[in-house]
DSSP file (Angstrom, degrees, kcal/mol; ACC not computed):
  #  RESIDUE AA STRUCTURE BP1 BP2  ACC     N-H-->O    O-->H-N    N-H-->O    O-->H-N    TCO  KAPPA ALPHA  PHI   PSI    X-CA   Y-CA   Z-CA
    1    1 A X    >         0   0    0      0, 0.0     3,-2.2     0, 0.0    65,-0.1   0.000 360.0 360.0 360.0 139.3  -51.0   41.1  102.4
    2    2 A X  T 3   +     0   0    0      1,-0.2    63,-0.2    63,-0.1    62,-0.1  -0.242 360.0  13.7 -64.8 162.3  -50.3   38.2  104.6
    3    3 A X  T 3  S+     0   0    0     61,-3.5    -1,-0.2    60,-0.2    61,-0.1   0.527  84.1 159.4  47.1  13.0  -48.9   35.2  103.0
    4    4 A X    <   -     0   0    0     -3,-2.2     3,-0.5    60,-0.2    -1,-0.1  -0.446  44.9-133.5 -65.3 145.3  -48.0   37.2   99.8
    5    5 A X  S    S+     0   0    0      1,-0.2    -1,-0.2    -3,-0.1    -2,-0.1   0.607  99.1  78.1 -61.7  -7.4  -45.3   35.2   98.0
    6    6 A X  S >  S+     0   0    0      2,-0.1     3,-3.3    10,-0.0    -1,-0.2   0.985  74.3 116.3 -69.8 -58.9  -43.1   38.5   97.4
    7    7 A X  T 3  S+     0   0    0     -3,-0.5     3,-0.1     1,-0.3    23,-0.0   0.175  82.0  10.5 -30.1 115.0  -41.8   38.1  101.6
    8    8 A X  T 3  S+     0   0    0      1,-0.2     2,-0.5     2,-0.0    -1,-0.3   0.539  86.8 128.1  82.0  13.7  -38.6   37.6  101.8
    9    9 A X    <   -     0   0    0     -3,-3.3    23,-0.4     1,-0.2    22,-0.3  -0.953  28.4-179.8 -86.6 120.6  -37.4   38.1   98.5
   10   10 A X        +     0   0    0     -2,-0.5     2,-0.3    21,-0.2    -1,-0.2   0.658  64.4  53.9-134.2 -38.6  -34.5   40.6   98.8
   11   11 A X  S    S+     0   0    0     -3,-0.1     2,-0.4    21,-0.1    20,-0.1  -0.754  81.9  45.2-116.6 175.8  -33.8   40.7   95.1
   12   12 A X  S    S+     0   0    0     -2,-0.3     2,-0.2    18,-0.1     3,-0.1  -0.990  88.6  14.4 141.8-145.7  -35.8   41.4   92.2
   13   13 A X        -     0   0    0     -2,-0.4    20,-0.5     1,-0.1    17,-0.1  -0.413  45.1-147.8 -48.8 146.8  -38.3   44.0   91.4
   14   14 A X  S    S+     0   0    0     18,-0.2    16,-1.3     1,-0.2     2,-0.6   0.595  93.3  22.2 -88.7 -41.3  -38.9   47.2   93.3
   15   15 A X  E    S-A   29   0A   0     14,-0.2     2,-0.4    -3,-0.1    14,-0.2  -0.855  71.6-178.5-121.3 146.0  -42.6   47.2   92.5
   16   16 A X  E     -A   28   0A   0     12,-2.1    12,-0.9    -2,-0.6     2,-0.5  -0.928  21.7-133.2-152.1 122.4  -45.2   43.8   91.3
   17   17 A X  E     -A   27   0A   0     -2,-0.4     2,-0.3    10,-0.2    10,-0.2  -0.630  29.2-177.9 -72.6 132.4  -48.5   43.8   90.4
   18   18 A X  E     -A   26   0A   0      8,-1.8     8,-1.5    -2,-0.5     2,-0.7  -0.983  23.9-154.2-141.7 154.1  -50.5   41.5   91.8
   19   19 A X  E     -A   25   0A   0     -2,-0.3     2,-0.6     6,-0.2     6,-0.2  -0.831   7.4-170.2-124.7 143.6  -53.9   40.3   91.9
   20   20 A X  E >>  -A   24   0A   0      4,-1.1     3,-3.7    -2,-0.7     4,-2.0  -0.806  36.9-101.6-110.0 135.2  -55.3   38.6   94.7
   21   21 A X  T 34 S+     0   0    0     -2,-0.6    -1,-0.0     1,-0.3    -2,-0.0  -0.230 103.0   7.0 -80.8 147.6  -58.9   36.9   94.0
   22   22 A X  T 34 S+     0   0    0      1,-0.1    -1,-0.3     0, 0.0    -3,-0.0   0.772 130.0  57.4  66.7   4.1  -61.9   38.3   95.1
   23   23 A X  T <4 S-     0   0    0     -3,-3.7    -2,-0.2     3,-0.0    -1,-0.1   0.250  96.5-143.2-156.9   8.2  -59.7   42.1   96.4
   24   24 A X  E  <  -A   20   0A   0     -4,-2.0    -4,-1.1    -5,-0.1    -6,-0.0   0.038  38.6  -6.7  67.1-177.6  -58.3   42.8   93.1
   25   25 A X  E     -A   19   0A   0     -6,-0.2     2,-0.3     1,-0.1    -6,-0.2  -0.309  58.8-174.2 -54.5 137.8  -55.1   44.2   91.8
   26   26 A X  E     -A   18   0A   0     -8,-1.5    -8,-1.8   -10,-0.1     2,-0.5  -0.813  17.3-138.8-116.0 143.3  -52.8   45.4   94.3
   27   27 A X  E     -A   17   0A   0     -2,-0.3     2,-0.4   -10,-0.2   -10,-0.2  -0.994  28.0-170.2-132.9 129.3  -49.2   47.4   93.7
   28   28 A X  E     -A   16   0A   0    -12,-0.9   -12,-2.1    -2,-0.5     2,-0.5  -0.986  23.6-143.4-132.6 126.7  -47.1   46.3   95.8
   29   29 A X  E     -A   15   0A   0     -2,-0.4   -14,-0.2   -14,-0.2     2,-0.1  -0.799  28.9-142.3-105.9 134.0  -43.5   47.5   96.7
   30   30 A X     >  -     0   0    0    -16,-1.3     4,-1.3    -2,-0.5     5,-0.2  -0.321  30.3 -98.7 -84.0 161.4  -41.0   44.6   97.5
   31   31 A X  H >> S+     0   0    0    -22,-0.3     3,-3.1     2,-0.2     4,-2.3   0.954 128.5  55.7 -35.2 -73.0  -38.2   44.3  100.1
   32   32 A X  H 34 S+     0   0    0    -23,-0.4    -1,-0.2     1,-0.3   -18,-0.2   0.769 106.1  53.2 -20.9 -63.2  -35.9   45.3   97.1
   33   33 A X  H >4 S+     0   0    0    -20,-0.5     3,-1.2     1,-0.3    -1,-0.3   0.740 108.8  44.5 -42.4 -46.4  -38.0   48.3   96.7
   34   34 A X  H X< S+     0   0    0     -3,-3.1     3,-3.0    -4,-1.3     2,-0.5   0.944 103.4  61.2 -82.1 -41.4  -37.8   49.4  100.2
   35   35 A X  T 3< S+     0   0    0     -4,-2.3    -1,-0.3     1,-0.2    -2,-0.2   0.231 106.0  52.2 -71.8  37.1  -33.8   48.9  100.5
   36   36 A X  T <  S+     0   0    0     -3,-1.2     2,-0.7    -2,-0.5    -1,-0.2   0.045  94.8 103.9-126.2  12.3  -33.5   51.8   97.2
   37   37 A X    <   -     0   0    0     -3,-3.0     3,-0.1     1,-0.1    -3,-0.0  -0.738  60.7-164.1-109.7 113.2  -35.8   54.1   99.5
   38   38 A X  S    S+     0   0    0     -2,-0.7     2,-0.2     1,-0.2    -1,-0.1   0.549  75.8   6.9 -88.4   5.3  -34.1   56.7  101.2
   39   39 A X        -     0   0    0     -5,-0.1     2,-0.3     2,-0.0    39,-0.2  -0.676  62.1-152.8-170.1 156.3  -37.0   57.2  103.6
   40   40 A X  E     -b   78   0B   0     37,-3.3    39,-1.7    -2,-0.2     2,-0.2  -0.931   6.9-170.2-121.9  96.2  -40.2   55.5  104.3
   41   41 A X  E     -b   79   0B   0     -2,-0.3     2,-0.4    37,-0.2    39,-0.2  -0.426   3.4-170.0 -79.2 130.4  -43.4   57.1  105.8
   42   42 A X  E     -b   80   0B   0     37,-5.0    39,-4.5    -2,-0.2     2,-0.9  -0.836   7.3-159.2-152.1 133.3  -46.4   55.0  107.0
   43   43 A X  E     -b   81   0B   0     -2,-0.4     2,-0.4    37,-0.2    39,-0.2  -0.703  10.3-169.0-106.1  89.7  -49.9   56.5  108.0
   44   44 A X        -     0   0    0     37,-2.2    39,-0.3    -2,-0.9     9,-0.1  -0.556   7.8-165.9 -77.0  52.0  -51.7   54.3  110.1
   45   45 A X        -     0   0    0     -2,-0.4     4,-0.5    37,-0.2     3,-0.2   0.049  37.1  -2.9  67.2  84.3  -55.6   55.2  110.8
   46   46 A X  S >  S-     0   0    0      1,-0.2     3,-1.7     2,-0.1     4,-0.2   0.295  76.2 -81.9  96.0 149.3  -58.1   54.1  113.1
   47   47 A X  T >  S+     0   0    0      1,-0.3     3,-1.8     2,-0.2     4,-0.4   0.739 118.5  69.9 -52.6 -26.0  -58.6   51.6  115.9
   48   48 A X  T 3> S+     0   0    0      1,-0.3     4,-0.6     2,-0.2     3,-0.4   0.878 100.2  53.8 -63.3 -34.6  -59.2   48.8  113.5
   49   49 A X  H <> S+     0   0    0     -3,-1.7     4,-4.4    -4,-0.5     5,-0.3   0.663  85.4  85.4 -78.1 -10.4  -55.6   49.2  112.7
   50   50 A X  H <4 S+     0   0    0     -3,-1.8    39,-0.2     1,-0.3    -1,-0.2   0.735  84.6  50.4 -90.1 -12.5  -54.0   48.9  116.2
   51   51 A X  H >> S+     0   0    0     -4,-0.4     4,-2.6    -3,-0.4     3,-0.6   0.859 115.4  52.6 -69.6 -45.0  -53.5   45.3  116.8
   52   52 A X  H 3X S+     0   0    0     -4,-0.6     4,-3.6     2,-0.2     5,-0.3   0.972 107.0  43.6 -13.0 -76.9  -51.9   45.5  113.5
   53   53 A X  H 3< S+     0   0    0     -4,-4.4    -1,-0.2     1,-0.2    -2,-0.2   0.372 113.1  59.3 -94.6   7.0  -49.5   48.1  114.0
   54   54 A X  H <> S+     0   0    0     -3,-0.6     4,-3.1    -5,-0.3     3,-0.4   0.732 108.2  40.4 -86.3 -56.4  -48.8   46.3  117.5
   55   55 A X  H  X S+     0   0    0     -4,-2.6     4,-1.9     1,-0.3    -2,-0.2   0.879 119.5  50.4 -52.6 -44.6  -47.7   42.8  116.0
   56   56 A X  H  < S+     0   0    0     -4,-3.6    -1,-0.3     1,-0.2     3,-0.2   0.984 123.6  32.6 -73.1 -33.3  -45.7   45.1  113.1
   57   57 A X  H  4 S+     0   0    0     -3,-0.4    -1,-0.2    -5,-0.3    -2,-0.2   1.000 143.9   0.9 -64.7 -68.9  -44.2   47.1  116.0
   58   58 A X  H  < S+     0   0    0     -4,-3.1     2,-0.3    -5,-0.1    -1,-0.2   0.104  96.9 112.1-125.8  23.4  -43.7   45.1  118.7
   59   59 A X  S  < S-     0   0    0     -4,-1.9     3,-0.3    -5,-0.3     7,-0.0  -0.891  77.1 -84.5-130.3 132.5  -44.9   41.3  117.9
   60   60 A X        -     0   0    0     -2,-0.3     2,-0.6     1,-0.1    -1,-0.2  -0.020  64.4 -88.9 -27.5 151.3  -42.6   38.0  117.5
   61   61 A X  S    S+     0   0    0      1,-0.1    -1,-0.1     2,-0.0     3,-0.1  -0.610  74.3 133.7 -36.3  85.7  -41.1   37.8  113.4
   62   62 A X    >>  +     0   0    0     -2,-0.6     4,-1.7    -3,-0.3     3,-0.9  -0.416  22.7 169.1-139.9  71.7  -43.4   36.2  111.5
   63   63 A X  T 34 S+     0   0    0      1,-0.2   -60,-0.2     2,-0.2     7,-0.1   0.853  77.2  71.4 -33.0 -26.4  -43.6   38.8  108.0
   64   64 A X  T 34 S+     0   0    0      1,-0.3   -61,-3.5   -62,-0.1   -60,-0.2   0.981 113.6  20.6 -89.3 -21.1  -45.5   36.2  106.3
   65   65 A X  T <4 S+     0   0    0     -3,-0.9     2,-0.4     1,-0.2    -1,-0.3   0.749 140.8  33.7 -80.5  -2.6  -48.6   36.9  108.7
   66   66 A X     <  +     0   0    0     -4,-1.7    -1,-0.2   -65,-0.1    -4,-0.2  -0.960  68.3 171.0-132.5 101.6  -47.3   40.7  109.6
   67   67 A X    >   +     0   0    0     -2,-0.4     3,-2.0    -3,-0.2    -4,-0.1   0.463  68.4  78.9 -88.8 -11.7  -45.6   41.7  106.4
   68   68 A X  G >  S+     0   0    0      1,-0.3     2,-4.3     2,-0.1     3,-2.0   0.999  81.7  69.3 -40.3 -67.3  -45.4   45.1  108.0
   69   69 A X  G >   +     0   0    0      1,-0.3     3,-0.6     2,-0.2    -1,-0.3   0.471  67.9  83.4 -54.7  17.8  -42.5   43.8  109.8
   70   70 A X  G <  S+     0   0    0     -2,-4.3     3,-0.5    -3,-2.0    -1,-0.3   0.533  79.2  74.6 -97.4  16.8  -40.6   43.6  107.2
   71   71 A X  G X  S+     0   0    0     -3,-2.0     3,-1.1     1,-0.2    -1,-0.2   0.475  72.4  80.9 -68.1 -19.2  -40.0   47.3  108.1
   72   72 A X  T <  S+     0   0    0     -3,-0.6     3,-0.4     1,-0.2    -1,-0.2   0.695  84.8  56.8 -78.4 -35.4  -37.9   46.6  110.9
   73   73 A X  T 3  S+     0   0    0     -3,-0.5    -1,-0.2    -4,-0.2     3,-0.2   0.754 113.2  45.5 -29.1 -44.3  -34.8   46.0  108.6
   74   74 A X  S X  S+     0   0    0     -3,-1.1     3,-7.8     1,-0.2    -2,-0.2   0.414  78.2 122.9-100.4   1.3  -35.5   49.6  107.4
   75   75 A X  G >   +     0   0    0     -3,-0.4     3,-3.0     1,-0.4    -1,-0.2   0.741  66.3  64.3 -35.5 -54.1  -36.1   51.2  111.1
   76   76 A X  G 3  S+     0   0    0      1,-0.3    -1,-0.4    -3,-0.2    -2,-0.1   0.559 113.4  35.0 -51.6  -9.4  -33.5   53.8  110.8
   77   77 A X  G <  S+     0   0    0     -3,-7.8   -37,-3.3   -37,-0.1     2,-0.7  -0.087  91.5  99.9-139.1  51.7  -35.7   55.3  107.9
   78   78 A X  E <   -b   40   0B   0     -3,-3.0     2,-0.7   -39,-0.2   -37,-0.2  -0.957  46.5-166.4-141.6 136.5  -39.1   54.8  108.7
   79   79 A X  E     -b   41   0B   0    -39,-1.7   -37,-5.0    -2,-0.7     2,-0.4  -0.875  12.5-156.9-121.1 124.3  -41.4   57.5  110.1
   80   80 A X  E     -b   42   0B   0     -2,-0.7     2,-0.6   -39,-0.2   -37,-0.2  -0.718   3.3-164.5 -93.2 127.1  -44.8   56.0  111.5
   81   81 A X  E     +b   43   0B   0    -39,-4.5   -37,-2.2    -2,-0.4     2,-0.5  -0.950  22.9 164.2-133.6 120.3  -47.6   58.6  111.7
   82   82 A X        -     0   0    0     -2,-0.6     2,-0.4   -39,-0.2   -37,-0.2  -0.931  27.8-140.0-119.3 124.1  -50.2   57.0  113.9
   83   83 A X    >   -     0   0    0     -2,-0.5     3,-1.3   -39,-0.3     4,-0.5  -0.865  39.5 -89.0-122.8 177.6  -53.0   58.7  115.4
   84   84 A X  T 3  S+     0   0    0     -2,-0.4    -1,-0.1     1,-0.2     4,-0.1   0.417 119.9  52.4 -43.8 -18.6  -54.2   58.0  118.9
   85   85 A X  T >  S+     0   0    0     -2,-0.2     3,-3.5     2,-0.2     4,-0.2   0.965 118.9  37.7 -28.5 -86.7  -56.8   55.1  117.8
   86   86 A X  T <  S+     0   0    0     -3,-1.3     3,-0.3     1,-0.3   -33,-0.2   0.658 113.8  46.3 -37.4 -40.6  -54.4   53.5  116.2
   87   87 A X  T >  S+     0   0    0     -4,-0.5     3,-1.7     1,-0.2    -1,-0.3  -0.019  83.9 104.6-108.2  13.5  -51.5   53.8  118.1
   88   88 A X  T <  S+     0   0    0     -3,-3.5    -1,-0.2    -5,-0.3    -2,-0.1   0.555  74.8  63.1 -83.7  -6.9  -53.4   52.8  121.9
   89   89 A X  T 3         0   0    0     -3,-0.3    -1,-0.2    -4,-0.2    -2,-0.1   0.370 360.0 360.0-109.1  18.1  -52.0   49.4  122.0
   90   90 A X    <         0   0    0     -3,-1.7    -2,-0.2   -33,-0.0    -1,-0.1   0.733 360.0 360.0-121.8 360.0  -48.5   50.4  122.2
């Protein structure tokens, strides 16, 4: 979620619950979490998604509105499965 406080923390928990008002509980896996993952899949869906999954992709550093992009650290073990919706604005 954009602006979650959890961005940019490197140590700490792998996983935090959180609830965000008015969209409910969330599980949320933290930077820590991702550097103990020895690969990382993400299934991106629909045109609604594809200005998204440009800024994570291919859009200045700013994680705390893009928190995708804190995938970019991880690039060498993340496999993006996009389909053509989704994936039309890159």
């Amino acid at each position: 979620m954009p602006k979650c406080p959890l961005i940019g923390r490197q140590t700490g928990p792998r996983f935090v619950a959180t609830e965000w008002p008015g969209r409910g509980w969330r599980l949320t896996i933290t930077e820590a979490g991702l550097a103990q993952c020895g690969a990382i899949v993400v299934l991106v869906g629909g045109a609604g998604k594809a200005v998204a999954l440009r800024e994570i992709t291919c859009g200045a550093f700013e994680p705390q509105l893009h928190p995708g992009q804190v995938l970019r650290a991880h690039a060498s073990k993340v496999t993006w499965l996009a389909d053509r919706e989704a994936a039309a604005g890159l």
